[in-house]
C-alpha positions in Angstrom: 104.4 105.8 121.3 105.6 102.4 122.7 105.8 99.0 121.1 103.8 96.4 123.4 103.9 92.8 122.3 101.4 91.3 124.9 98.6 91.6 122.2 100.4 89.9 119.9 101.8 87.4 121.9 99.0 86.4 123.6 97.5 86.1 119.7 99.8 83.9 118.6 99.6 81.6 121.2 96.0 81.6 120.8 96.9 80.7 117.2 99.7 78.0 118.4 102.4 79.5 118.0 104.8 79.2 120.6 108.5 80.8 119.6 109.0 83.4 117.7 110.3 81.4 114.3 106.4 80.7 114.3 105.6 84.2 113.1 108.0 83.8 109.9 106.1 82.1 107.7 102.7 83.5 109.1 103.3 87.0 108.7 105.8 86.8 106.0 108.5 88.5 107.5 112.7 87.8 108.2 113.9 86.4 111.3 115.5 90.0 112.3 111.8 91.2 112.2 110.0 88.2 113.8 112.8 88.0 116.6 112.2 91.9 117.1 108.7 91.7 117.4 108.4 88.7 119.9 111.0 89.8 122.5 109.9 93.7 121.9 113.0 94.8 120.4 111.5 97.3 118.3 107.7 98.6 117.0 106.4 97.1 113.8 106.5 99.3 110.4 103.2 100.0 108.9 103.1 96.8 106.4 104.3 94.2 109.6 101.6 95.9 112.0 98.7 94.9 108.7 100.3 91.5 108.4 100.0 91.4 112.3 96.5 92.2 112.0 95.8 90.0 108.9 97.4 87.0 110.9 96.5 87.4 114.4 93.2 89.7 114.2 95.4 92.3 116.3 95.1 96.3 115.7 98.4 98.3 114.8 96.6 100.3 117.9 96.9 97.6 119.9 100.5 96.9 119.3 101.6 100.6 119.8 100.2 102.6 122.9 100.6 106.1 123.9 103.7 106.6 126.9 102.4 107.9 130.0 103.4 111.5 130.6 
């Protein structure tokens, strides 16, 4: 499984959020774990991919996707 963050960025644009210190106080998360998920540093854990989902309307499926064979 692979972490892609054009669901969620496209989301929170949608939303109006435009740099990743947006996503701090709307998911509820540090600025390691915002910075992470905006530049793709790293996959959500199960409670930021609800928050994600909660916030933005965006599936944990939709953030993590199967890697090609």
């Amino acid at each position: 499984m692979s972490y892609d963050r054009t669901q969620l960025l496209a989301a929170a644009h949608r939303a109006g959020d435009q740099h990743w210190t947006d996503l701090i106080p709307r998911l509820g998360v540090s600025r390691a774990t915002a910075y992470r998920l905006w530049t793709g540093r790293g996959e959500p854990k199960a409670t930021t991919a609800a928050a994600v989902q909660a916030a933005y309307g965006v599936t944990p499926a939709d953030l993590v996707k199967p890697v090609p064979a």
